[in-house]
Backbone as a printed PyTorch tensor [residue, N CA C, xyz], in Angstrom:
tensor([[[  0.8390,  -1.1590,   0.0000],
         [  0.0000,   0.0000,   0.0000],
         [  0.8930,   1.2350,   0.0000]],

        [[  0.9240,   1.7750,  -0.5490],
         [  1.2150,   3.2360,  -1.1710],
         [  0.9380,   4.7060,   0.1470]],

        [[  1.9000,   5.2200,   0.9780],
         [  1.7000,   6.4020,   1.4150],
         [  1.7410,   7.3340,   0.8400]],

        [[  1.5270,   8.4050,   1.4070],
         [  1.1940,  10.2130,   0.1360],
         [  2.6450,  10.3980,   0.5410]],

        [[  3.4640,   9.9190,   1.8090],
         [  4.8630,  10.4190,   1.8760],
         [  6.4970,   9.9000,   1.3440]],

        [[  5.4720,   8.3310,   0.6200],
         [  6.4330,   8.0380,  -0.1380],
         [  7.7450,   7.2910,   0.7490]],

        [[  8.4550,   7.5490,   0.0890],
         [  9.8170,   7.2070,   0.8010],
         [ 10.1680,   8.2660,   1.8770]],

        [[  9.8990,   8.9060,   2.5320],
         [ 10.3070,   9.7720,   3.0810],
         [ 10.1850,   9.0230,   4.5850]],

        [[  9.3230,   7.8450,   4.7330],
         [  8.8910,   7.8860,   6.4390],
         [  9.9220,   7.0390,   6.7920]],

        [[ 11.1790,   6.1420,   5.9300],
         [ 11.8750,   5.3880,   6.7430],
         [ 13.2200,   6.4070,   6.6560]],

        [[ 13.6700,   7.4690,   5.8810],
         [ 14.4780,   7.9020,   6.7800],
         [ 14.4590,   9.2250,   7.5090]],

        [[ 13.0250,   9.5840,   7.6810],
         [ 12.6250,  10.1000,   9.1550],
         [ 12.7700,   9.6860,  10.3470]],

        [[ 12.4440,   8.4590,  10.2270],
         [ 12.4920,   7.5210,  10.8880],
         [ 13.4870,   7.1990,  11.5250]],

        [[ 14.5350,   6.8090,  10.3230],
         [ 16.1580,   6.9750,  11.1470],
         [ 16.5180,   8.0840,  11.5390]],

        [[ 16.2860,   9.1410,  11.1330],
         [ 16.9960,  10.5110,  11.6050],
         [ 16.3030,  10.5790,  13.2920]],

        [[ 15.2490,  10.1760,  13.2230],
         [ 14.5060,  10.1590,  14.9050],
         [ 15.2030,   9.5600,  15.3990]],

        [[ 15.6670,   8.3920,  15.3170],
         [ 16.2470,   7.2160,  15.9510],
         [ 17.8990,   7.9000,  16.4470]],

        [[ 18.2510,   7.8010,  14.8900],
         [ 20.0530,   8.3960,  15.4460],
         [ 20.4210,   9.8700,  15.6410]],

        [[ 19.3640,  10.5700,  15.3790],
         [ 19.8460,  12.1220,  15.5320],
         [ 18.9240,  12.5010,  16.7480]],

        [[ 18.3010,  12.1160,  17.3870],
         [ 17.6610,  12.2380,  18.9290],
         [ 18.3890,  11.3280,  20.2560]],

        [[ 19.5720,  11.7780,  20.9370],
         [ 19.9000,  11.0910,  21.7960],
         [ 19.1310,  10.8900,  22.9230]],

        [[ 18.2110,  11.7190,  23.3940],
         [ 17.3390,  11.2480,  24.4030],
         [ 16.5460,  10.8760,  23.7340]],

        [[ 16.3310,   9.7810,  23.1680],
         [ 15.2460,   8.7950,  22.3310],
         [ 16.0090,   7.1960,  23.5600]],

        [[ 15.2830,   7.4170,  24.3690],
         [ 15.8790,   6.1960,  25.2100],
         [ 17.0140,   5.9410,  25.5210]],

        [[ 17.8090,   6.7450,  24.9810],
         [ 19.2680,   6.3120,  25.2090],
         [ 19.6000,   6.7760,  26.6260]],

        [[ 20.6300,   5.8190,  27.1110],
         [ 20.8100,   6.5680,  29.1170],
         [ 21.6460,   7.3070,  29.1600]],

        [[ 21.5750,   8.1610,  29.6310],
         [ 22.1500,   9.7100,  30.4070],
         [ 23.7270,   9.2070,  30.4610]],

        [[ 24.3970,   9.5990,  29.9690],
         [ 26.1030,   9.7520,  30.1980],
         [ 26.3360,   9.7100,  31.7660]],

        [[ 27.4760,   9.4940,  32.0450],
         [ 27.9680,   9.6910,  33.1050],
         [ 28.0290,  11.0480,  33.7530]],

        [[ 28.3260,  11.7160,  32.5280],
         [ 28.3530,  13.2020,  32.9300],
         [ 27.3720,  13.5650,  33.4500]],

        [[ 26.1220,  13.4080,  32.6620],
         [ 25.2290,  14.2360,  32.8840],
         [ 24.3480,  13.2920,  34.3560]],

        [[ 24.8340,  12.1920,  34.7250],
         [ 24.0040,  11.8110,  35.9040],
         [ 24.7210,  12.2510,  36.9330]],

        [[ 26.2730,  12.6820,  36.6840],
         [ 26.8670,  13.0120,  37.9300],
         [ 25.9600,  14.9160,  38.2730]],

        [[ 26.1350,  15.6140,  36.9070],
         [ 25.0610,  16.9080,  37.1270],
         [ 24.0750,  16.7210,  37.7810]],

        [[ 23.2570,  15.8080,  37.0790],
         [ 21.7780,  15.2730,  38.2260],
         [ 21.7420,  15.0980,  39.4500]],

        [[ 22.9290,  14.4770,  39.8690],
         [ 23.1100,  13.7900,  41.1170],
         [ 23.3640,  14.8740,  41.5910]],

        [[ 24.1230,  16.2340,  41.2870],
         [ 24.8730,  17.2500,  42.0460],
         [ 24.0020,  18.0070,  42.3430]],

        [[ 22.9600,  18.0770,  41.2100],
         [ 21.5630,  19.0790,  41.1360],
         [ 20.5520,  18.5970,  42.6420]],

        [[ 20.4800,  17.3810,  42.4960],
         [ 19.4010,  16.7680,  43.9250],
         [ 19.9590,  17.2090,  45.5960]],

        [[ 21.6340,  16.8190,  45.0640],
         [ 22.2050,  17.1790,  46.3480],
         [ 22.2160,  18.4740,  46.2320]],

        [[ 22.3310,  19.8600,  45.9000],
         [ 22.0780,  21.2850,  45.7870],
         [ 20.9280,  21.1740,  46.2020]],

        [[ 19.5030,  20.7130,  46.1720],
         [ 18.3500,  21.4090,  46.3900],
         [ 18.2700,  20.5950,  47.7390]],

        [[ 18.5400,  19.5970,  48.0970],
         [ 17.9580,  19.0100,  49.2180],
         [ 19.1990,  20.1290,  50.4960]],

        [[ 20.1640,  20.2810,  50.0650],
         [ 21.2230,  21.0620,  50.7600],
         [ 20.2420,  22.5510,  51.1830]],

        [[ 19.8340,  23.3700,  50.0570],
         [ 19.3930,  24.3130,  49.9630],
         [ 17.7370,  24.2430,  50.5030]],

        [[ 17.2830,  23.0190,  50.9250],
         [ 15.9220,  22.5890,  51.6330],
         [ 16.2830,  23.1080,  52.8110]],

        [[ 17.6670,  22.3690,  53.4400],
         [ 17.6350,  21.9850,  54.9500],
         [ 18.0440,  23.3380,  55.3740]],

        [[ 18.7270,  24.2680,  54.1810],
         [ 19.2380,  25.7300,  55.2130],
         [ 17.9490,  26.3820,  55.1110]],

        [[ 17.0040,  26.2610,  54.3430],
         [ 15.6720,  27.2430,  54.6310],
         [ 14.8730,  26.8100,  55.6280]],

        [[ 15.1040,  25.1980,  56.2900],
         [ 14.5140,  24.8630,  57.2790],
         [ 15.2720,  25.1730,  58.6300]],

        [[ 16.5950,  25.7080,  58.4870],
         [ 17.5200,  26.1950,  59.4670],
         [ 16.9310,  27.6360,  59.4010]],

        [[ 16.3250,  28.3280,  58.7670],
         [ 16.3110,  29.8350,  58.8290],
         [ 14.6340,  30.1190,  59.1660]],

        [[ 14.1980,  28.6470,  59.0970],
         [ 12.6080,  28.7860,  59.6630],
         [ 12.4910,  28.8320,  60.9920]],

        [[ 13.3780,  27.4190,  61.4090],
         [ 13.4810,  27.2970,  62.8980],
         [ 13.7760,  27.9590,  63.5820]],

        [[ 14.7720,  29.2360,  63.0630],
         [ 15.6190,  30.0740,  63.7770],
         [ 14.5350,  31.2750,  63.8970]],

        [[ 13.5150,  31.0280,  63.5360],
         [ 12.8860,  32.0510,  63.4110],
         [ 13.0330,  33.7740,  62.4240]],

        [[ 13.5410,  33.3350,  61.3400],
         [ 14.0990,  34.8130,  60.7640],
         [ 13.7350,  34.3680,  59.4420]],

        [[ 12.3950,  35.2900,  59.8040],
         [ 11.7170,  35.3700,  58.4660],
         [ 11.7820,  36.3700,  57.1830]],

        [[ 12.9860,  37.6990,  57.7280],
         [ 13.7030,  38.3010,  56.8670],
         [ 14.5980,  37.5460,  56.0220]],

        [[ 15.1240,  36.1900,  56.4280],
         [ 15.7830,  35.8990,  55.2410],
         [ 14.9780,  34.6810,  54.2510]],

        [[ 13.7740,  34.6500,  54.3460],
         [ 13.2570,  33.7570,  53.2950],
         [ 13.1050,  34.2040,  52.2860]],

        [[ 12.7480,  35.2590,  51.6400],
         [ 12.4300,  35.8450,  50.5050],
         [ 13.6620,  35.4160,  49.8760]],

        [[ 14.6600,  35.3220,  50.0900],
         [ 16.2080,  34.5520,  49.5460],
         [ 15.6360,  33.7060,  49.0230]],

        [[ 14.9880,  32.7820,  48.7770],
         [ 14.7940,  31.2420,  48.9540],
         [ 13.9760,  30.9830,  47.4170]],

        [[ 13.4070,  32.3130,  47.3500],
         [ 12.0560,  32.0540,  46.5720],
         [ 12.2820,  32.7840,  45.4940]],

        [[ 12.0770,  32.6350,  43.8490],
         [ 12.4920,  33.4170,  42.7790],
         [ 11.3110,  34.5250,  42.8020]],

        [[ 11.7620,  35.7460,  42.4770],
         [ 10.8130,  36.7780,  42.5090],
         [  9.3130,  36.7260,  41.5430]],

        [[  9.2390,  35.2620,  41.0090],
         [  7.8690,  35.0270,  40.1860],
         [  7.3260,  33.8750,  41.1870]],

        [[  7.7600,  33.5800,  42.2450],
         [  7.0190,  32.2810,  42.7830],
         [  5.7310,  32.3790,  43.0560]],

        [[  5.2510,  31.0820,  42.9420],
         [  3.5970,  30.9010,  43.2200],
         [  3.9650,  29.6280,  44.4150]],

        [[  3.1740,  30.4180,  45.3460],
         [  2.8360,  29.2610,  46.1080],
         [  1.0700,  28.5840,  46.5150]],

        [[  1.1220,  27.9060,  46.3690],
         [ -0.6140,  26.9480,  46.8390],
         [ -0.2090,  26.0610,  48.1870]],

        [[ -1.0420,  26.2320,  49.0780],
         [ -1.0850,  25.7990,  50.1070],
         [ -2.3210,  26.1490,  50.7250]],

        [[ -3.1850,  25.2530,  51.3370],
         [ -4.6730,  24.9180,  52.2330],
         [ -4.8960,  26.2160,  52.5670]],

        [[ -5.9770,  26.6550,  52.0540],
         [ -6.4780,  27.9540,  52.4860],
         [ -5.3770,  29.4180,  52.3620]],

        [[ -4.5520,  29.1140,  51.1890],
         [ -3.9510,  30.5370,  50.5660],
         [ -3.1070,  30.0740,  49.0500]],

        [[ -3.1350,  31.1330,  48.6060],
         [ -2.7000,  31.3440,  46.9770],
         [ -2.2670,  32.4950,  47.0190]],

        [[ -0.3040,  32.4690,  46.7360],
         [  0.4210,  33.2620,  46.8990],
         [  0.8950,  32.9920,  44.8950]],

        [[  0.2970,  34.3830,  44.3250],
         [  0.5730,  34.1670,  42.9820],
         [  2.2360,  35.2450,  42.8530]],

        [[  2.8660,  35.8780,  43.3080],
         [  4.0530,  36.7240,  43.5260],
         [  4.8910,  36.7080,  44.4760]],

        [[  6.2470,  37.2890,  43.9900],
         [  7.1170,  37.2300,  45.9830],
         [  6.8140,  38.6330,  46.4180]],

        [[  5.4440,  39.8350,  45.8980],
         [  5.5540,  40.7360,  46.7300],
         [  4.8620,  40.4710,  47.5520]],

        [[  4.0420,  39.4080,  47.5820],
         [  2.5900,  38.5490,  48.1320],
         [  2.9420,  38.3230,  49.5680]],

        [[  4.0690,  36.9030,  48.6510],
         [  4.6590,  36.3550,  49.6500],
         [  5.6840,  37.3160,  50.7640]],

        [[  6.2330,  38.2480,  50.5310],
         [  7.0670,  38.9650,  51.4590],
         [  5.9360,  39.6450,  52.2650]],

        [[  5.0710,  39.9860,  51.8350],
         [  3.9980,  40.6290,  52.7840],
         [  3.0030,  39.7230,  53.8370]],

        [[  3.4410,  38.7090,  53.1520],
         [  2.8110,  37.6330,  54.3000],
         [  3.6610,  37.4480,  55.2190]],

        [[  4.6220,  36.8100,  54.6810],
         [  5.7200,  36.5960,  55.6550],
         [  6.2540,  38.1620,  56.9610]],

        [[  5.7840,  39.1980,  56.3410],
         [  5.6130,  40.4270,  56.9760],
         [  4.8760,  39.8780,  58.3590]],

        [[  3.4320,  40.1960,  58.2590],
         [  2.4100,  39.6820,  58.7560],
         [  2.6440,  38.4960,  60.0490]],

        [[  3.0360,  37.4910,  59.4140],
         [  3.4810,  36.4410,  60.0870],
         [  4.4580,  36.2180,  61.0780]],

        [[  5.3400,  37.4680,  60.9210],
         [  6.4200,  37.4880,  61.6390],
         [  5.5450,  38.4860,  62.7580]],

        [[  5.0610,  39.2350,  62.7750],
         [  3.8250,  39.4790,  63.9690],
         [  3.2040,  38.9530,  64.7100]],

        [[  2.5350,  37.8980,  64.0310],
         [  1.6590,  37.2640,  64.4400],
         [  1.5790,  35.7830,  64.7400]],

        [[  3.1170,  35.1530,  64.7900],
         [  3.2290,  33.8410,  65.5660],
         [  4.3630,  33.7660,  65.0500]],

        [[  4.8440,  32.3870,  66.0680],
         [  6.2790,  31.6610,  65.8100],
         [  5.8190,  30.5320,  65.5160]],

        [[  6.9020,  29.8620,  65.1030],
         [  6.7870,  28.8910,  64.2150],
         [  7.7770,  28.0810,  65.9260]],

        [[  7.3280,  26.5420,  66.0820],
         [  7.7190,  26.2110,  66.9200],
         [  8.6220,  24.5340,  66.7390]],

        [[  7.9190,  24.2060,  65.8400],
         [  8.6890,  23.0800,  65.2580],
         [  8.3050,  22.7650,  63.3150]],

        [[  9.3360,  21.9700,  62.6410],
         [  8.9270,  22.2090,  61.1710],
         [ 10.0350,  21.0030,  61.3140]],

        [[  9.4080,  19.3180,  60.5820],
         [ 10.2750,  18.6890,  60.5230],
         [  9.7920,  18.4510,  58.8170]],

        [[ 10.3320,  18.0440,  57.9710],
         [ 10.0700,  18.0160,  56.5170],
         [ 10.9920,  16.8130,  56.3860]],

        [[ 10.3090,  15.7870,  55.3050],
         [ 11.1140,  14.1130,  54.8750],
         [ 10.9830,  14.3420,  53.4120]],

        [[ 11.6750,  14.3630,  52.4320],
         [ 12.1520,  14.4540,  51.3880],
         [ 11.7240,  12.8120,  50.7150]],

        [[ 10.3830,  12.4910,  50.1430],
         [ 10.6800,  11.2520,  49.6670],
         [ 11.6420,  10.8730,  47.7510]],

        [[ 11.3410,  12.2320,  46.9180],
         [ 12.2320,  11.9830,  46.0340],
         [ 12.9870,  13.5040,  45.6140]],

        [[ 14.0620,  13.6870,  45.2150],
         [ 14.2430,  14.1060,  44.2840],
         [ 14.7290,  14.4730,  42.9400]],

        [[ 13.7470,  14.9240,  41.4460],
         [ 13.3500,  14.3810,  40.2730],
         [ 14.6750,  15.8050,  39.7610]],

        [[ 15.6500,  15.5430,  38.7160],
         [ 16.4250,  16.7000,  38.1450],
         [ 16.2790,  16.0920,  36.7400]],

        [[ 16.4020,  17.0180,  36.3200],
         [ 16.1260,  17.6140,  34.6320],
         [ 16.7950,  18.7580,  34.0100]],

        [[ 17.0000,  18.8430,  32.6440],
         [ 17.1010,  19.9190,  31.9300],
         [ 18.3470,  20.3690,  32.0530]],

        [[ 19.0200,  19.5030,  32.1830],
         [ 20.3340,  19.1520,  32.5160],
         [ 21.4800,  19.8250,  34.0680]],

        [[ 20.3110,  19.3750,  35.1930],
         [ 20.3970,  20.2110,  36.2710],
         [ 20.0650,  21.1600,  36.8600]],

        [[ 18.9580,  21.9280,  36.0980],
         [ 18.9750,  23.4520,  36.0860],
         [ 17.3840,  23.4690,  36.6490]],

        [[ 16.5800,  22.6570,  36.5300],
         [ 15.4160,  22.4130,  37.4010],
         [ 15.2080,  20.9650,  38.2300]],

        [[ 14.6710,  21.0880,  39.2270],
         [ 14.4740,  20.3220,  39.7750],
         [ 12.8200,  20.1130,  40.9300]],

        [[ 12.5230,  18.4840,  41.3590],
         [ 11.2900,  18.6630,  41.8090],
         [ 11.5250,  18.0670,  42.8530]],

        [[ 11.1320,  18.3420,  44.3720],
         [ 11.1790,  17.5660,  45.5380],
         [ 10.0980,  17.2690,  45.5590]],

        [[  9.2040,  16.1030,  46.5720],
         [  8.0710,  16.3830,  47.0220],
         [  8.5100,  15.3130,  48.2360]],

        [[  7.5200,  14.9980,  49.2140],
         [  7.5340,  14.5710,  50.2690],
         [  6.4250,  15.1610,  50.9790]],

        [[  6.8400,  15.1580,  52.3820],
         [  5.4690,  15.7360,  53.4210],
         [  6.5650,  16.8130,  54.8730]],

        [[  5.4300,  17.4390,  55.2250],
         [  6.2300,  17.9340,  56.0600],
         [  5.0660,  18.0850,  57.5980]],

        [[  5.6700,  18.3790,  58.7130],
         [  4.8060,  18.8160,  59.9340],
         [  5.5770,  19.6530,  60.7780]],

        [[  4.6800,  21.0040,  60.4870],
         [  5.3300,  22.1420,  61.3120],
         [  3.8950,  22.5320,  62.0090]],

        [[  4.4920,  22.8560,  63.7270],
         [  3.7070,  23.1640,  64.4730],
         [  3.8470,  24.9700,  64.8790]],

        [[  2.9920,  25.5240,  65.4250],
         [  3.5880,  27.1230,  65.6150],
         [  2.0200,  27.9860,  66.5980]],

        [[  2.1690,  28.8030,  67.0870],
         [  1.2890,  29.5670,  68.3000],
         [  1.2640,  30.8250,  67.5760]],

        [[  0.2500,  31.4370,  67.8830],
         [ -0.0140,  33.0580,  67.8300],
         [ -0.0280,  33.6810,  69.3250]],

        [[  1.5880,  34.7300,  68.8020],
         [  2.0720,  35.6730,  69.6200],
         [  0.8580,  36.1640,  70.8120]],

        [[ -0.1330,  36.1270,  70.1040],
         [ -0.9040,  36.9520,  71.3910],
         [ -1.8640,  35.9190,  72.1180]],

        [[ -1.5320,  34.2980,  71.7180],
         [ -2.0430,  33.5550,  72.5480],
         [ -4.0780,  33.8670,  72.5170]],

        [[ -4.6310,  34.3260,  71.6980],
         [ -5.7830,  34.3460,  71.4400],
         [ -6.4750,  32.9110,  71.0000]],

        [[ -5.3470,  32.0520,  70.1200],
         [ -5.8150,  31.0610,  68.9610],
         [ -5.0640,  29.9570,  70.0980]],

        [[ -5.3460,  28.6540,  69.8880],
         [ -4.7270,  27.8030,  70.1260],
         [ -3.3380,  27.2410,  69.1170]],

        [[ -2.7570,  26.6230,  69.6100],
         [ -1.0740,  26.2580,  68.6140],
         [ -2.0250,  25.6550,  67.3380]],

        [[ -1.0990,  25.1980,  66.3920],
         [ -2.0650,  24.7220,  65.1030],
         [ -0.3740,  23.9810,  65.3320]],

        [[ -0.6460,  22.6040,  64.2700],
         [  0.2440,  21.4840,  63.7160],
         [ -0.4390,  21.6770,  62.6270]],

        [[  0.5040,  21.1140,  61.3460],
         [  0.0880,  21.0200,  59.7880],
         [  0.5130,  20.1650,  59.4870]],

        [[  0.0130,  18.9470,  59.0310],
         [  0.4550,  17.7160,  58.1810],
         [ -0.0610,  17.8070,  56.4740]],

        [[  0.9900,  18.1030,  56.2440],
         [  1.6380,  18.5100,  54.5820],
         [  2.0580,  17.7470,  53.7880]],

        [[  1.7130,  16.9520,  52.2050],
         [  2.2030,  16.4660,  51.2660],
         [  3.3150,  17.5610,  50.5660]],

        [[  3.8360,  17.7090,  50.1610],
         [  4.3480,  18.9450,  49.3520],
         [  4.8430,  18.3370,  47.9170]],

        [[  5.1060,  19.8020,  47.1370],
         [  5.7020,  19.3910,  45.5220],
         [  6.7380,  20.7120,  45.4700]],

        [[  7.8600,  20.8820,  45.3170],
         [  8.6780,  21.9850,  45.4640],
         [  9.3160,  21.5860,  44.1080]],

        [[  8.9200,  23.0480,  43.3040],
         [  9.9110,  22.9030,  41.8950],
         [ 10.6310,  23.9010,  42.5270]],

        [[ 11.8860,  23.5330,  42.4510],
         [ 13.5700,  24.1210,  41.9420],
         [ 14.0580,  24.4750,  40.8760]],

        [[ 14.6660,  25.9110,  40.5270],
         [ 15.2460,  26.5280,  39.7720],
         [ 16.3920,  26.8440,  39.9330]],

        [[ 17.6520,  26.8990,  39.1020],
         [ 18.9210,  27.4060,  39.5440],
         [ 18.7880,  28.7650,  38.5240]],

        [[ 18.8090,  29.1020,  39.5860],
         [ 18.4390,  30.7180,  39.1800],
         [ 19.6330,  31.3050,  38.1170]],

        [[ 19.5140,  32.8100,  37.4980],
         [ 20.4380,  33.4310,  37.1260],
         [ 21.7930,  33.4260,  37.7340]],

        [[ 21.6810,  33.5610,  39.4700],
         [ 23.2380,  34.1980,  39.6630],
         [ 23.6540,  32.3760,  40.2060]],

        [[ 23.1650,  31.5450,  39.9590],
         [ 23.7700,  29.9390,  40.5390],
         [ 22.7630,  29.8400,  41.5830]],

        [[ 22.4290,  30.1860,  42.1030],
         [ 21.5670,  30.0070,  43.2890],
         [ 20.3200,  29.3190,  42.7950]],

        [[ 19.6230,  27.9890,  43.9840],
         [ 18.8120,  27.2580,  43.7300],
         [ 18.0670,  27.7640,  44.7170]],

        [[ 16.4900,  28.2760,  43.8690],
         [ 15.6330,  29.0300,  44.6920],
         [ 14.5040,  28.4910,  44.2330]],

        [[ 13.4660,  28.1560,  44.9670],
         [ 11.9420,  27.6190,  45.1060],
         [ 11.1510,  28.3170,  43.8560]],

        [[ 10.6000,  28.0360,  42.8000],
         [  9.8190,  28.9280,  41.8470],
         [  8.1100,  28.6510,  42.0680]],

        [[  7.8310,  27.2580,  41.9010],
         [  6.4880,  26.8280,  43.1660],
         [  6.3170,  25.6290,  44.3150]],

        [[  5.7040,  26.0820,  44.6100],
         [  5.3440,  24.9160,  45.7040],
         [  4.0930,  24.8840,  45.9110]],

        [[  3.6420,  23.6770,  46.3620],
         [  2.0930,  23.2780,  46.3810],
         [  1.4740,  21.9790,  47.4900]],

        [[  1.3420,  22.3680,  48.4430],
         [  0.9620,  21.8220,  49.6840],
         [ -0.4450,  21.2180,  49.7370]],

        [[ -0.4440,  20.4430,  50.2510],
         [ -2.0300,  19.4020,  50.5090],
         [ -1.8880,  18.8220,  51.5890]],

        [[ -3.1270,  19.0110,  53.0380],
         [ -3.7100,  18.6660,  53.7280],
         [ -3.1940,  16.9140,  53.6120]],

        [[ -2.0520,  16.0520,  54.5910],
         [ -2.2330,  14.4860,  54.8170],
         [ -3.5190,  14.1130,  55.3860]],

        [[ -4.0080,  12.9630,  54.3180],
         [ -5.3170,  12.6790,  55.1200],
         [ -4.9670,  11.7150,  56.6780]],

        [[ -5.9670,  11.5680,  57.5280],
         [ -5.5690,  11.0680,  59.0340],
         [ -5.4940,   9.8430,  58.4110]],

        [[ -5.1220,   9.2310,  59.4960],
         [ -4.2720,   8.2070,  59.0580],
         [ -5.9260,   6.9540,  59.7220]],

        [[ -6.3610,   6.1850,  59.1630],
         [ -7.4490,   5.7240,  59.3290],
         [ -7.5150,   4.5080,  60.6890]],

        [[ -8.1470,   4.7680,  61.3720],
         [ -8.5970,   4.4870,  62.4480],
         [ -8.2410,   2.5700,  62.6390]],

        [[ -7.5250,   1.7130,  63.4060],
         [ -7.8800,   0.7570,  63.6530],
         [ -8.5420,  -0.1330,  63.5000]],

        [[ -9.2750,   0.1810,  64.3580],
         [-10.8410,  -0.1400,  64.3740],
         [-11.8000,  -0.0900,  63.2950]],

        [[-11.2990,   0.4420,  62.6840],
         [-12.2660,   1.2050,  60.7380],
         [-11.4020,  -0.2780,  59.8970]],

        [[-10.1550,  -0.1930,  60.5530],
         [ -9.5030,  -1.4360,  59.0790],
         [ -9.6360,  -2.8130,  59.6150]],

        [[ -9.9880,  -3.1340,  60.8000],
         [-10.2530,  -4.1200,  61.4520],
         [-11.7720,  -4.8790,  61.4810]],

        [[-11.9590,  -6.0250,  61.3170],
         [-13.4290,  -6.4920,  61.5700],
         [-13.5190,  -6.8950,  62.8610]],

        [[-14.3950,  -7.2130,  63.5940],
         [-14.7790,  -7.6450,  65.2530],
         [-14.6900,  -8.8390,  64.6900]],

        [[-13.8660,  -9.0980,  65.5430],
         [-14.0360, -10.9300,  65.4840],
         [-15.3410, -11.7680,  65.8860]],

        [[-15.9540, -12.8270,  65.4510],
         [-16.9260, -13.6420,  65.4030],
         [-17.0870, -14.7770,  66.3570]],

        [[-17.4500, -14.3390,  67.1250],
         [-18.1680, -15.6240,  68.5640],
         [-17.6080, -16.9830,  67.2630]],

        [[-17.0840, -18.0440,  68.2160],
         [-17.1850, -19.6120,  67.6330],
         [-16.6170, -19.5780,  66.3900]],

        [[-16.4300, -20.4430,  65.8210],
         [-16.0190, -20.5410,  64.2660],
         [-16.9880, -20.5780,  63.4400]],

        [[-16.5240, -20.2980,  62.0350],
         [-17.7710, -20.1250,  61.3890],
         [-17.3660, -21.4770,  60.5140]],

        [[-18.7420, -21.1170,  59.6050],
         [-18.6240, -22.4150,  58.3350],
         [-19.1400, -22.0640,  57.2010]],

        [[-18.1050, -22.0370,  56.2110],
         [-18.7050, -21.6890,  55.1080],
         [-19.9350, -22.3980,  54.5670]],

        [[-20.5200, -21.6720,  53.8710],
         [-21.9950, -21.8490,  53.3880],
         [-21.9190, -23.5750,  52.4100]],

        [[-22.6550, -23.8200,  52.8800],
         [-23.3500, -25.1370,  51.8330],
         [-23.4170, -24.6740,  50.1710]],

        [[-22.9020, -25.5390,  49.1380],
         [-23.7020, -25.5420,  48.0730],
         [-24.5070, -26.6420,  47.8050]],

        [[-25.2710, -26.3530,  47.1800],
         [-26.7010, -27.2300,  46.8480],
         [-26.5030, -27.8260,  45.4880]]])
């Protein structure tokens, strides 16, 4: 049977094959040692923003975050970092942050190092300064894309937080056990 393209589709075909190296082919050495350097940079650059949370100094987060970040998180949508610096304003008023432990389950590098994706979960607990509210805990899924910014620096561009559901009850995954033994049913 006859195509309208003729001879043309088998050496398209090859040119896909041998002139596309990421056509399945595996990542050089080089470029997995970049990858590898890229994961260790952002998880490095995780744990000092979780050093500068704990410490309470919320003047230096805006560091952290590229001046287009969007953040999503349960009950707020931070579409800018003038957003976000004005929250973080706010916040630094109006409570401390008292504990923030965060578990890193992967992280995904690409684009030959230059972005990257964490996600995992995190639980940070924290009080309002004027003791009006009770403490709040947050149990957090997270998704943190990484950028290596203009000047080398690996800074947060979004992040996107979700509510862990509770963890389901015992008693809910368990059946009551049954007086005596039972017996399966008769067939007829």
């Amino acid at each position: 049977m006859a195509t309208r393209f003729g001879g043309l589709v088998l050496p398209l075909v090859a040119l896909a094959l041998v002139g596309c190296p990421a056509n399945n082919a595996p990542p050089s050495s080089t470029d997995t040692a970049t990858l590898a350097t890229a994961r260790q940079a952002v998880q490095k650059r995780m744990d000092d923003y979780l050093a500068v949370l704990r410490a309470n100094q919320f003047d230096s987060l805006g560091s952290y975050w590229t001046k287009d970040a969007e953040i999503f998180e349960n009950a707020m949508e931070i579409k800018d970092r003038a957003t976000f610096d004005a929250i973080v304003a706010q916040e630094k008023r109006t409570l401390k942050l008292d504990s923030i432990n965060l578990s890193t389950s992967e992280i995904f590098a690409h684009d030959g190092g230059m972005v990257a994706y964490q996600y995992g979960h995190y639980v940070e607990g924290f009080h309002y300064l004027d003791g009006k509210k009770p403490p709040e805990i947050a149990h957090n899924n997270f998704v943190a894309r990484w950028i290596k910014d203009t000047d080398g620096m690996w800074r947060m561009h979004r992040f996107l937080a979700t509510p862990m559901p509770a963890p389901a009850a015992a008693s809910a995954r368990m059946k009551a056990p049954t007086k005596g033994p039972t017996k399966a049913p008769r067939m007829k």
